[in-house]
VOFI-128511 format. One record per residue (C-alpha): x, y, z; residue number from 0; residue in three letters. Coordinates in nm, 2 decimals, padded with zeros to 4 digits. Example, Ala and Ser with C-alpha at 12.3 -4.5 7.8 and 13.67 -1.06 7.14 Angstrom:
PT       X       Y       Z    i   aa
PT   01.23  -00.45   00.78    0  Ala
PT   01.37  -00.11   00.71    1  Ser
This chain:
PT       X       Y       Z    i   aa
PT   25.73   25.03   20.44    0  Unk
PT   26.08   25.20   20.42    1  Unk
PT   25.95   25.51   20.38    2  Unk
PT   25.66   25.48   20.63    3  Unk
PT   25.92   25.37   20.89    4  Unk
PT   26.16   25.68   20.77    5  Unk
PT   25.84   25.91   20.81    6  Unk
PT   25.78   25.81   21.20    7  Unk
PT   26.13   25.85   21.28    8  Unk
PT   26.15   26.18   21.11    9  Unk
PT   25.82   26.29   21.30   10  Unk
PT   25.96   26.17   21.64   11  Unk
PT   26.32   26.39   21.56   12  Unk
PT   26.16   26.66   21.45   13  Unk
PT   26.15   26.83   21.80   14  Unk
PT   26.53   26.81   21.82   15  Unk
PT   26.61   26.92   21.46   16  Unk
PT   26.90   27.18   21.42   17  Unk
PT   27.06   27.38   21.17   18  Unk
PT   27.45   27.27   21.16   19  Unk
PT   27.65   27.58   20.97   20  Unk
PT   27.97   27.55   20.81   21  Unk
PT   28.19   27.88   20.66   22  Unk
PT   28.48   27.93   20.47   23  Unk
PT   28.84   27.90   20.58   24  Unk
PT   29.00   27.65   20.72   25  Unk
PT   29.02   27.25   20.64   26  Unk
PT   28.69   27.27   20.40   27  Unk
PT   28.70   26.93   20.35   28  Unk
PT   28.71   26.83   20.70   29  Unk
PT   28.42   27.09   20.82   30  Unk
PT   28.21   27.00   20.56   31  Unk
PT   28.23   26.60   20.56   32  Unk
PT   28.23   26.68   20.94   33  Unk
PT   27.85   26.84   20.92   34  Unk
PT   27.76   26.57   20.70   35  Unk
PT   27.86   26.28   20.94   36  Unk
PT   27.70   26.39   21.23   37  Unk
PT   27.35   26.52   21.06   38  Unk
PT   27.04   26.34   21.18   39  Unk
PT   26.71   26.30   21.04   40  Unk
PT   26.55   26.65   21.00   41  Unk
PT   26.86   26.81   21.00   42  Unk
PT   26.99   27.11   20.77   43  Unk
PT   27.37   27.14   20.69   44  Unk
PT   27.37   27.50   20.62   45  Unk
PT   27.70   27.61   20.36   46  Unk
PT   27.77   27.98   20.38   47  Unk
PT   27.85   28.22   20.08   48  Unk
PT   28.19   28.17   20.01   49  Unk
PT   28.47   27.95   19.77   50  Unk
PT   28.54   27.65   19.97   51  Unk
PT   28.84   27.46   19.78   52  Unk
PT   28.82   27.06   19.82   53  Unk
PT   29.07   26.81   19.69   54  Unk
PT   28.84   26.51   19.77   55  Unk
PT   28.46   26.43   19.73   56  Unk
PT   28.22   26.51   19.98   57  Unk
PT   27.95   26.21   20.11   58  Unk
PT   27.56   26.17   20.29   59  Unk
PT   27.43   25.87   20.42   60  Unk
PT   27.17   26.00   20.64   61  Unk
PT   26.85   26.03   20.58   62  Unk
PT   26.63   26.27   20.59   63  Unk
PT   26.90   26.61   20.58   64  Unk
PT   26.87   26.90   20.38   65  Unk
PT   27.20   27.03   20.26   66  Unk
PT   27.13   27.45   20.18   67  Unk
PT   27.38   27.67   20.05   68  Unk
PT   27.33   28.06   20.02   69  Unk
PT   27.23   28.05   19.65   70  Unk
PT   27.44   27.88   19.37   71  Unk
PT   27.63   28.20   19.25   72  Unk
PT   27.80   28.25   19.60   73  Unk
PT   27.82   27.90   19.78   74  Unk
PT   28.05   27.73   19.54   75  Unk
PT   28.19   27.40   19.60   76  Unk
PT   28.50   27.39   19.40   77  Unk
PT   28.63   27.07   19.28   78  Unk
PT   28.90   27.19   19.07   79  Unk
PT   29.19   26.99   19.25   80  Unk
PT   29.02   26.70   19.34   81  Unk
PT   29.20   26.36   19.32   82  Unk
PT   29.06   26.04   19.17   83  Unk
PT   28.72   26.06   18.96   84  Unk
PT   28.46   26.03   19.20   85  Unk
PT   28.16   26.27   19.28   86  Unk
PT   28.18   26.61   19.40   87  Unk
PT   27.91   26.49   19.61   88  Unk
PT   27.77   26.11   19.67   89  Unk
PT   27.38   26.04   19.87   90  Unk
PT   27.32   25.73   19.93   91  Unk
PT   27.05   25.81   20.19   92  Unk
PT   26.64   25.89   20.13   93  Unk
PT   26.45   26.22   20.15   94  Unk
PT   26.75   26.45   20.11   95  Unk
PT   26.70   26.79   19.94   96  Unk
PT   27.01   26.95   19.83   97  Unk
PT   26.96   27.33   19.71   98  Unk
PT   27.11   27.63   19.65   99  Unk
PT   27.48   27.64   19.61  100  Unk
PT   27.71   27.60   19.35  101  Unk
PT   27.95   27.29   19.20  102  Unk
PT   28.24   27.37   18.97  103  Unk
PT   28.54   27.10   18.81  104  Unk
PT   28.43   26.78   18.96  105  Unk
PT   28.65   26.58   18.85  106  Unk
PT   28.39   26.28   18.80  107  Unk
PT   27.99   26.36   18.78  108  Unk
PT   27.91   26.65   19.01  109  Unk
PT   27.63   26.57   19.23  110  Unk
PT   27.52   26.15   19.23  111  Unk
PT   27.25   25.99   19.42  112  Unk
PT   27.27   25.61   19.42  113  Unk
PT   26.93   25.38   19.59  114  Unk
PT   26.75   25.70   19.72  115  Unk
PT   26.41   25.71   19.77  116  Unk
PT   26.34   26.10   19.75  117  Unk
PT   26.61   26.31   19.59  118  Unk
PT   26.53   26.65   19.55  119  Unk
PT   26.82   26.84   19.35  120  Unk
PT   26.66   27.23   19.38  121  Unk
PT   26.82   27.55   19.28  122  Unk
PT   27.19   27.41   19.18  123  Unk
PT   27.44   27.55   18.91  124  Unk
PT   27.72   27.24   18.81  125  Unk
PT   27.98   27.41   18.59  126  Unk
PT   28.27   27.29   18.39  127  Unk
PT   28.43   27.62   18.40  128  Unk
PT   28.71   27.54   18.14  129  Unk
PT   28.40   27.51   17.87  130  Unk
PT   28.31   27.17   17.71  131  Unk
PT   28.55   26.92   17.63  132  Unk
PT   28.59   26.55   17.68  133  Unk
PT   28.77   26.51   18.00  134  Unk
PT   28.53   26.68   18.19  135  Unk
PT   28.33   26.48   18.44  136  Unk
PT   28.04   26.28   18.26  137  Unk
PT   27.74   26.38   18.43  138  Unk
PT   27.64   26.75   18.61  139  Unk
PT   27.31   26.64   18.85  140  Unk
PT   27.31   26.19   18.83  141  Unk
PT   27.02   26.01   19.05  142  Unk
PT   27.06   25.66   18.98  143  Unk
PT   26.87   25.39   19.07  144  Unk
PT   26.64   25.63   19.28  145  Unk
PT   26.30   25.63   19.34  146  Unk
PT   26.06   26.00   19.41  147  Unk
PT   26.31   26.21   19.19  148  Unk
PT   26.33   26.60   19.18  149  Unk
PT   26.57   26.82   18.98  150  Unk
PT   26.40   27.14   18.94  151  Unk
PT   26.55   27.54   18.92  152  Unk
PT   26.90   27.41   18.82  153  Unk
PT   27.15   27.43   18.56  154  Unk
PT   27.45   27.21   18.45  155  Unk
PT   27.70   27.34   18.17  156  Unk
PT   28.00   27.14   18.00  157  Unk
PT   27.93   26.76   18.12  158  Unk
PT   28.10   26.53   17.84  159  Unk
PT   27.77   26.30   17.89  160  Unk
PT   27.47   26.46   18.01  161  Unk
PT   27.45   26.80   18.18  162  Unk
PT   27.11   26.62   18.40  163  Unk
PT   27.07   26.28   18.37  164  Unk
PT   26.85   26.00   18.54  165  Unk
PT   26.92   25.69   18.49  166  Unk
PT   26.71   25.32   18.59  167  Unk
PT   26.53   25.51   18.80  168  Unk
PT   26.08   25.55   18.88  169  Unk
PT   25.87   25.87   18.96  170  Unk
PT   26.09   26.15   18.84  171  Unk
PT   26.02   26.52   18.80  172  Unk
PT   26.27   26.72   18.58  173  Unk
PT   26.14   27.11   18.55  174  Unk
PT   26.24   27.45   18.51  175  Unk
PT   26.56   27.38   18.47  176  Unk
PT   26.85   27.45   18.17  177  Unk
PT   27.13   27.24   18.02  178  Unk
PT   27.37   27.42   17.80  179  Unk
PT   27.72   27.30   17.65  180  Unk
PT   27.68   26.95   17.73  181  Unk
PT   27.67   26.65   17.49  182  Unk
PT   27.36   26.60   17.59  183  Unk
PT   27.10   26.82   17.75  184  Unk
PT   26.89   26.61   17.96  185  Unk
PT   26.83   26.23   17.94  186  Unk
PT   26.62   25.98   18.09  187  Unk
PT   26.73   25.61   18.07  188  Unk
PT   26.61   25.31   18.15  189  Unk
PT   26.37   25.47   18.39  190  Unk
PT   25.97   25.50   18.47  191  Unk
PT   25.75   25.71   18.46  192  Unk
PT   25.90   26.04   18.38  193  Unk
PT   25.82   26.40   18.36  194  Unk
PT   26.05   26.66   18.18  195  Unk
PT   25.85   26.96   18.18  196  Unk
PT   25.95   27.37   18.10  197  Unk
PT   26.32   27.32   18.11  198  Unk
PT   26.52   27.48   17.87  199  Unk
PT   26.79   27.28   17.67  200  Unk
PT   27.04   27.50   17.42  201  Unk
PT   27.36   27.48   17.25  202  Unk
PT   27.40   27.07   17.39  203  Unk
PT   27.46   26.83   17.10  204  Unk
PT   27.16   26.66   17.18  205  Unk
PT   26.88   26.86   17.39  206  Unk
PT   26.67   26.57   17.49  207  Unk
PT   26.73   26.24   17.52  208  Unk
PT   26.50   25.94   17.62  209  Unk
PT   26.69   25.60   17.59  210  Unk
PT   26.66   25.25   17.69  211  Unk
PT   26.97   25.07   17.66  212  Unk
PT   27.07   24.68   17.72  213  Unk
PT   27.24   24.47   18.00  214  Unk
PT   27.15   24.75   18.28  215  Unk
PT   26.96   24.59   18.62  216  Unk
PT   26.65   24.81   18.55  217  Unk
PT   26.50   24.77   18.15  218  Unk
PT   26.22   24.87   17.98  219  Unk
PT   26.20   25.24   18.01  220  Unk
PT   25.83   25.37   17.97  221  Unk
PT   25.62   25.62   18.04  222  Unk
PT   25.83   25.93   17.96  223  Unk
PT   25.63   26.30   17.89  224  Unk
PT   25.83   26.57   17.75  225  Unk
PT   25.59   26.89   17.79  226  Unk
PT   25.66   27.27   17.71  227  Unk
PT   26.06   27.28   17.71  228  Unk
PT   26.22   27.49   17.50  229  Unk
PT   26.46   27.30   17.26  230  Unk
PT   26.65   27.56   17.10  231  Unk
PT   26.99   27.56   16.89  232  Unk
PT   27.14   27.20   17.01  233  Unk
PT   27.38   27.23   16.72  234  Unk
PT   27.75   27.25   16.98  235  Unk
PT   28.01   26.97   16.81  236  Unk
PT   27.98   26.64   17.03  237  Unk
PT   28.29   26.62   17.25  238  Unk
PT   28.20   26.26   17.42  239  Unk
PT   28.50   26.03   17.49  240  Unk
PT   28.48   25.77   17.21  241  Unk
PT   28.31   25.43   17.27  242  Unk
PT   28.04   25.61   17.55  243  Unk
PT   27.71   25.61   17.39  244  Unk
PT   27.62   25.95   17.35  245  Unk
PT   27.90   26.00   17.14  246  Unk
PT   27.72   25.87   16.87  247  Unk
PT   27.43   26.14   16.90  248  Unk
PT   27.43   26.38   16.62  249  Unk
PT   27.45   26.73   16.70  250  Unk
PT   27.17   26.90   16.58  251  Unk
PT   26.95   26.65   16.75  252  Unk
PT   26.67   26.85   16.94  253  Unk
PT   26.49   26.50   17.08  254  Unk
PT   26.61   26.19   17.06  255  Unk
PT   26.40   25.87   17.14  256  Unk
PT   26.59   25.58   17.14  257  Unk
PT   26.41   25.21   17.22  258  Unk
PT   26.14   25.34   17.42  259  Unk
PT   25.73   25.28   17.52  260  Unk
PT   25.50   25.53   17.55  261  Unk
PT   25.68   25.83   17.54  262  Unk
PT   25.51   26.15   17.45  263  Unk
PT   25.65   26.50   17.31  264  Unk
PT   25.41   26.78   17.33  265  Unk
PT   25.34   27.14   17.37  266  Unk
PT   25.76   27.15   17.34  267  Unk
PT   25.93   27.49   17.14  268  Unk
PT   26.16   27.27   16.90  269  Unk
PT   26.38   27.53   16.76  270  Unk
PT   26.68   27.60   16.48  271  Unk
PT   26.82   27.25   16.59  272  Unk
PT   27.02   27.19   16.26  273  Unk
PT   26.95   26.85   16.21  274  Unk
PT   26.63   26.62   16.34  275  Unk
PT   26.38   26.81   16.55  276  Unk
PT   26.27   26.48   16.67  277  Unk
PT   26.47   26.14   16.64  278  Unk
PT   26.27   25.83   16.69  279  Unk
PT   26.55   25.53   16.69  280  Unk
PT   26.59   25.19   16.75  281  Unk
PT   26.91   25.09   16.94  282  Unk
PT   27.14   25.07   16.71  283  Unk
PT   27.43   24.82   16.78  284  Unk
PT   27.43   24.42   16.84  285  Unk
PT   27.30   24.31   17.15  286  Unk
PT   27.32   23.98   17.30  287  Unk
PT   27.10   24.08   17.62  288  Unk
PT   26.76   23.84   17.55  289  Unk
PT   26.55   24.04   17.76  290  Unk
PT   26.62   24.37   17.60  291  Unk
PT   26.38   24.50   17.35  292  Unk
PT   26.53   24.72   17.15  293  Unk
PT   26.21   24.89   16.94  294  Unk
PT   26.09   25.22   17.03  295  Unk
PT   25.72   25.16   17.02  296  Unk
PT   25.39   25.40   17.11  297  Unk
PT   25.57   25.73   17.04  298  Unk
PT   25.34   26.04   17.04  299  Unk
PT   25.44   26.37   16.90  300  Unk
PT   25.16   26.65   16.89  301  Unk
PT   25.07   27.02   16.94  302  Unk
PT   25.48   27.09   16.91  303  Unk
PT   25.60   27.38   16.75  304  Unk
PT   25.93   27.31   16.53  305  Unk
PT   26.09   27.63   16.36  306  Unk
PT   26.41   27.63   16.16  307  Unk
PT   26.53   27.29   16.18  308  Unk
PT   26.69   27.01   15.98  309  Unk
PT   26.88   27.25   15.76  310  Unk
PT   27.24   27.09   15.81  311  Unk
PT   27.20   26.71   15.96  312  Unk
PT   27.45   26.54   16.04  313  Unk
PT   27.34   26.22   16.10  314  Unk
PT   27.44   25.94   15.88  315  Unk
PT   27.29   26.00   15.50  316  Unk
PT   27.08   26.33   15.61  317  Unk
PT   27.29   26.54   15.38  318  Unk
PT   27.13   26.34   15.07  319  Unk
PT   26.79   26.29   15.25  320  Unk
PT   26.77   26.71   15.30  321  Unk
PT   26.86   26.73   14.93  322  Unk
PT   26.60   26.45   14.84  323  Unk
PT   26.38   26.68   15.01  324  Unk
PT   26.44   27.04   14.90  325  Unk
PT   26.70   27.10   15.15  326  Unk
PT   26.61   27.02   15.50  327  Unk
PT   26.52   26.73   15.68  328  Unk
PT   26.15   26.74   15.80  329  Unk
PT   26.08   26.82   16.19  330  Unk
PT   26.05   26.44   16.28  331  Unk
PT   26.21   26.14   16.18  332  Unk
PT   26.18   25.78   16.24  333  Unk
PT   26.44   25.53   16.15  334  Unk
PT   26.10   25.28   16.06  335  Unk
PT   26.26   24.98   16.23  336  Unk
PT   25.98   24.71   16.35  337  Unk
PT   26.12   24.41   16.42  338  Unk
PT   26.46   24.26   16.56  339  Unk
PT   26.60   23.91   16.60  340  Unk
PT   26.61   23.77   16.94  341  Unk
PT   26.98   23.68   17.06  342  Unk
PT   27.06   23.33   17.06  343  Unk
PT   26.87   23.26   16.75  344  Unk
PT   26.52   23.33   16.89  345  Unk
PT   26.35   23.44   16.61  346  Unk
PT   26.23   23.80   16.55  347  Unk
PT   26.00   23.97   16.74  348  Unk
PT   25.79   24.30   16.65  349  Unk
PT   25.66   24.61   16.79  350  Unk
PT   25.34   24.65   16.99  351  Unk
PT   25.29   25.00   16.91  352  Unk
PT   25.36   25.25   16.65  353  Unk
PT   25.50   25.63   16.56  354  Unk
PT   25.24   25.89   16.55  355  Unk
PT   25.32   26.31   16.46  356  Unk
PT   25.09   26.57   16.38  357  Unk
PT   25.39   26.72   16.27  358  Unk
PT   25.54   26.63   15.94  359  Unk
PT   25.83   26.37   15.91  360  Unk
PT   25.94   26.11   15.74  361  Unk
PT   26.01   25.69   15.82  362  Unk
PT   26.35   25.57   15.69  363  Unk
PT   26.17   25.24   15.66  364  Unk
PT   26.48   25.03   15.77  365  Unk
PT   26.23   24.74   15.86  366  Unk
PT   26.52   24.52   16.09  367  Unk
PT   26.70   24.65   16.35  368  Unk
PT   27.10   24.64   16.25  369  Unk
PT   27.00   24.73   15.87  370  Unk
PT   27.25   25.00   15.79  371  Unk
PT   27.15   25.37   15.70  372  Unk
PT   27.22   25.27   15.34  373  Unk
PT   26.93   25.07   15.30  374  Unk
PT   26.70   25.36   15.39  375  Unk
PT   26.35   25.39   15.17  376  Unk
PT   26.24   25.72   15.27  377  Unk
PT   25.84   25.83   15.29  378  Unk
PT   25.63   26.02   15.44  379  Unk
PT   25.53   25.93   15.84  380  Unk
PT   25.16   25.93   15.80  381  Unk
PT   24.98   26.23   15.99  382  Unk
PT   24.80   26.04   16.24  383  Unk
PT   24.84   26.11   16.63  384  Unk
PT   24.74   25.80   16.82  385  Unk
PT   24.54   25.92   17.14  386  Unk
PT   24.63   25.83   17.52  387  Unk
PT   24.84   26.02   17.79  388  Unk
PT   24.89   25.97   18.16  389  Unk
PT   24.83   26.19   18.42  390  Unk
PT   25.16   26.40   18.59  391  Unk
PT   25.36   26.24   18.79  392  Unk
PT   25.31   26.36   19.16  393  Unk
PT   25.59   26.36   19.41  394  Unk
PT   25.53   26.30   19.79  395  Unk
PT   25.41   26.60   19.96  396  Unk
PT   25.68   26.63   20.22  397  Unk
PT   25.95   26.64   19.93  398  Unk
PT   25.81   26.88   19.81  399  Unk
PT   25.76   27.10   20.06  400  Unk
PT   26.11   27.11   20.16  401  Unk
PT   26.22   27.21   19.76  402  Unk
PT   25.98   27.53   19.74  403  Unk
């Protein structure tokens, strides 16, 4: 019904849509925050080619507005003396497309959308341009808790979390898109029905990462493809602030799937990533959240191509697994955790689905989740692909439209 009602009063404003435009020079703060005030539905705020210095974060709360620069090389938004840790940019508004310009130094995450429905992110370039390191902001393009998501033609280098990242969000397209030089490449958490598809993700500690973590409003991620992306030398140190969660990914990690259902990996170029080509992983700390499940469960891998990887792991033990195994790790791994103990003495509780490759790999047959690395019984994953897949996901046509 929201977006039925948005549609109508788009349609009725559409006669009386302008193009506000905003150059360099002057206050850029001001003229910019300015445009974005006074937008209306159907509205473009148009950003000329230029450097346009801001100290504080820019906000949209209209709906409907596309925000356009000139091209992401030459309509930069530089954030390098902003104050406080906020966004360079915050939408909290529905069917906004924001494409072709240019964020450097936010001082927080650089662009965040937060309860949109339709977030198109097109054509972008967030940069850390002092190269990785932990103080950077945490995320480079960050819908949230969004609904009809598009990040597609972008790149993010040096966030000290994920370079793109959606999070507890439904009905989300990430494509043809590259994340380079962050701690992780690209992740999906707690979210629906998700496809990451011909993206390139290089030189991150992690390339790709599909998690489902506890005590968040939205559980029970599902429903994740990963199709065609290159994955290609994720072997950069991991420079995460300690205690955040990604700072316990291993670099070398090409995919990582961590407490997931029905995600599936295919038709991806998993390349030279030094340790796991694919990581399938329970969580792996105490939990006291009763509703979480914790298990990742109907996991396909098939039709991948893996090259070159698992010859240095540095995960916990893969030194002496490689050596076990002539050397190198094989292209997938799964920790073989089935069942975990319910909080508040609940009993245990198993999975509903299992871990399939075509590829080879290897179970660490851990049985328990919280059973240290130690423990480990290696064997062979058997080579059995179990069959089902879903069909893409399809944004709403409007959406887009205004992203081409």
């Amino acid at each position: 019904m929201r977006t039925a009602l948005f549609l109508v009063a788009l349609l009725a404003s559409a006669a009386g849509a302008k193009t506000i435009h905003v150059g360099p020079g002057g206050d850029a703060h001001e003229k910019l925050q300015t445009a974005l005030i006074e937008a209306q539905p159907g509205d473009t705020v148009h950003i000329a080619a230029g450097r346009y210095a801001l100290a504080d974060g820019l906000s949209l709360d209209v709906d409907g507005v596309t925000v356009k620069g000139d091209g992401p090389g030459a309509t930069i938004l530089d954030f390098t003396t902003q104050k406080g840790e906020g966004e360079g940019l915050l939408i909290t508004s529905d069917n906004v497309v924001v494409r072709d310009l240019g964020i450097e130094n936010a001082a927080g995450n650089g662009i965040k959308s937060k309860g949109s429905d339709g977030i198109a992110l097109v054509g972008l370039r967030v940069e850390w341009t002092g190269g990785p390191k932990s103080t950077n902001g945490a995320y480079g393009l960050y819908p949230v808790s969004s609904k009809n998501v598009l990040i597609d033609r972008s790149i993010v280098k040096g966030a000290s979390d994920a370079g793109i990242y959606v999070g507890q969000s439904v009905n989300i397209i990430v494509r043809n898109s590259r994340a380079e030089q962050n701690v992780a490449g690209i992740e999906i958490e707690n979210s629906y029905d998700a496809d990451v598809v011909d993206n390139v993700a290089t030189n991150n500690a992690g390339g790709i990462l599909v998690f489902d973590l506890p005590d968040l409003p939205q559980q029970g991620g599902r429903n994740v493809r990963l199709v065609n992306n290159q994955v290609l030398a994720n072997n950069h140190v991991n420079f995460a602030a300690p205690g955040n969660i990604v700072a316990g990914v291993p670099s070398g990690t090409g995919i990582m799937v961590m407490a997931n259902d029905n995600v599936e990996v295919t038709r991806n170029d998993i390349t030279s990533n030094h340790g796991n080509g694919v990581m399938i992983v329970a969580y792996t700390q105490a939990f006291t959240d009763k509703a979480y499940n914790p298990l990742p469960r109907n996991v396909r891998v098939v039709n991948n191509k893996f090259s070159g990887n698992g010859t240095a792991p540095a995960f916990k033990g893969g030194k002496e697994i490689a050596a076990a195994l002539g050397g190198t790790v094989p292209p997938v791994m799964w920790d073989g955790i089935t069942r975990y103990a319910v909080p508040g003495g609940g009993g245990e509780r198993a999975a509903n689905g299992g871990i399939s490759s075509d590829a080879p790999g290897i179970t660490l047959g851990l049985g328990l989740q919280g059973t240290p690395a130690t423990q480990a019984r290696p064997a062979p994953l058997p080579n059995v692909v179990a069959s089902g897949t879903r069909p893409a996901i399809i944004l709403p046509a409007a959406l887009e439209a205004r992203s081409r």
